[in-house]
N, C-alpha and C positions, 0 to 999 in steps of 0.2 A: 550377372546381368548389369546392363549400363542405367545410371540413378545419375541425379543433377549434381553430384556431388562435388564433380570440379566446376560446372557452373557459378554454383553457390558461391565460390570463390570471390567471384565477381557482381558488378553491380550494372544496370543500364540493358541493353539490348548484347544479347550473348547469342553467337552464331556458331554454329555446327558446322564443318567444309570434309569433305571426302569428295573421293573421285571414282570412276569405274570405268574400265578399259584399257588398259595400261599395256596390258598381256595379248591380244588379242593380235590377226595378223592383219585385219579388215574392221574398217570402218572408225568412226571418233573417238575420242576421249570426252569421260561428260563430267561434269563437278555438279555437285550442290551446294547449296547454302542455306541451312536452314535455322529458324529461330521459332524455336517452340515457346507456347506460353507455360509460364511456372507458376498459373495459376488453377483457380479450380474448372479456368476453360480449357485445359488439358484432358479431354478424354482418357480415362483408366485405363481403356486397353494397350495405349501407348504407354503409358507408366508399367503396365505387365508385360506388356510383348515384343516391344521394339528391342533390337537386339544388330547386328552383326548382321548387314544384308544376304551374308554367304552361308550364315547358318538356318536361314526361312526354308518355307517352300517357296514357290512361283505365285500359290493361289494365298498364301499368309502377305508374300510381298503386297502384292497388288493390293490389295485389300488394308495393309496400311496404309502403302503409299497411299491411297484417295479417303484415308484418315486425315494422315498429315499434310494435304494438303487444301484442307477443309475445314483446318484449324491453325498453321503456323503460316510464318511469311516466308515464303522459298524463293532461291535465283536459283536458276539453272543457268547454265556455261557450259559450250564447247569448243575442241581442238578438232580443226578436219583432219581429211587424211594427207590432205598438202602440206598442212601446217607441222605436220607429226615427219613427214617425211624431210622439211626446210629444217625444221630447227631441234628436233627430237625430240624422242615420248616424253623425257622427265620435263623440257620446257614447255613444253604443249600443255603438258598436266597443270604447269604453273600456269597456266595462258588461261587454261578454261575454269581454274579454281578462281583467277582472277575476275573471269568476266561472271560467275555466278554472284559472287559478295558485291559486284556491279549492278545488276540486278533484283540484289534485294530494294526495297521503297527509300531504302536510306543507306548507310554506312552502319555496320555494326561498331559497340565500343569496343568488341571483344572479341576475335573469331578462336575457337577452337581446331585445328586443324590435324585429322588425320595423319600422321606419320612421322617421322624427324627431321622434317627441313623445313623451313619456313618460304612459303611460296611468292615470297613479297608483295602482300596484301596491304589495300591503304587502309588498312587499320590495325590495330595491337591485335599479337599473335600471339597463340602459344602450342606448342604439336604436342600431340599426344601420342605417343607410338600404343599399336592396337587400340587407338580412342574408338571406334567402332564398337567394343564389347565394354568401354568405361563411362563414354560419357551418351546421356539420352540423344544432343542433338545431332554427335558427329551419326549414333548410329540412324537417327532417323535421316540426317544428309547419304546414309550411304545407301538406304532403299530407294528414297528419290531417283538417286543419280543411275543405277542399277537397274529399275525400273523403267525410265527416262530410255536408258541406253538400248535396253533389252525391247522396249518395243521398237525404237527405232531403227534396227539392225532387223527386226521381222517385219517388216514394212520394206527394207530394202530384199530380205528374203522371196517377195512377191516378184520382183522385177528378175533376182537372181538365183532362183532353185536349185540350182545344184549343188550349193554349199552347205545346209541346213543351218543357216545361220537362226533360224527362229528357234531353232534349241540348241545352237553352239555360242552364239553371239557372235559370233567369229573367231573364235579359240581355233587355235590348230590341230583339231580332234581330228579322227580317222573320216568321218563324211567329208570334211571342209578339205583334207587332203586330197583326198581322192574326186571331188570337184576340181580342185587346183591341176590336178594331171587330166582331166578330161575336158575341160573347157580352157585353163589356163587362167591367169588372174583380172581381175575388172580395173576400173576406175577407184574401185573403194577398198582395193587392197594397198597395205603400207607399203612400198616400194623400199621404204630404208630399212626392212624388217629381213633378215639373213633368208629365211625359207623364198621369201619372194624376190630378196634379188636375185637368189638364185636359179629361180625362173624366167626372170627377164633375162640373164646371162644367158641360159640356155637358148632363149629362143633367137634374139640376136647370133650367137656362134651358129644355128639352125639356117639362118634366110640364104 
């Protein structure tokens, strides 16, 4: 389970950075940044249950998320789907980790970030590959952003039903395809993503 332990490390205002969306064929990339207190204003059940957004349920997610956001200072950042399509997923991913530690009230002295690259953040970095299951705040940045993501992809689910994006996210699961062959793609699919330029080829050689 993820504990302050590489926090501690450090001194001043220490920030948590992960992202969610990376995989998906439709719709943004979202980042968090989040900066838990390490004090006794930390509510216990985040010291017990925060964990690995991908290892919760939906009804566990939620249900932190409007913990830690009830007690920590969070930015949220995103990458459209133009922007994912102009410059690619892994820039976009930097774009919107960027713009969430933008968003926090101040500059952190210290962000923690999710994975092996360093996303060039104006502020001191350090990656953590799998920090999601080591340290408290990446994983509480990664329910945010998860959360963040996931209702906003069912919110575009209302406008676009045939995909089930409110329980795919937009993954390329067996519904999301089989919408993709019956309607064809929207506005809010990636276009530089192989599955869907391969539909745009199609239809184009089709006219």
């Amino acid at each position: 389970m993820p504990d302050f332990s590489i926090e501690d490390q450090y001194c001043g205002r220490i920030a948590g950075i992960d992202e969610v969306g990376r995989g998906p064929l439709a719709g943004p990339v979202v980042a968090a940044a989040v900066i838990l207190p390490r004090d006794d204003r930390l509510p216990a059940v985040l010291l017990n249950e925060l964990n690995d957004s991908k290892k919760l349920s939906v009804k566990k997610r939620d249900r932190l998320h409007d913990i830690i956001m009830s007690c920590a200072e969070v930015g949220i950042g995103a990458a459209s789907v133009r922007e994912i399509d102009q410059i690619n997923i892994l820039q976009a991913t930097y774009v919107a980790m960027r713009r969430a530690v933008t968003h926090l009230s101040a500059l952190p002295d210290q962000a923690l970030v999710d994975g092996n690259r360093d996303p060039g953040l104006p502020c001191a970095v350090e990656t953590v590959v799998k920090g999601d299951s080591k340290s408290l705040s990446i994983a509480a940045a990664s329910i945010v952003a998860k959360v963040v993501r996931d209702r906003a992809m069912a919110r575009l689910a209302v406008r676009y039903p045939f995909f089930g994006w409110e329980g795919n996210a937009g993954y390329g699961v067996k519904k999301h395809m089989a919408g993709l062959g019956d309607v064809g793609p929207t506005p809010h699919h990636r276009r530089s993503f192989k599955p869907i330029a391969n539909l745009f080829d199609a239809m184009m050689d089709g006219r």
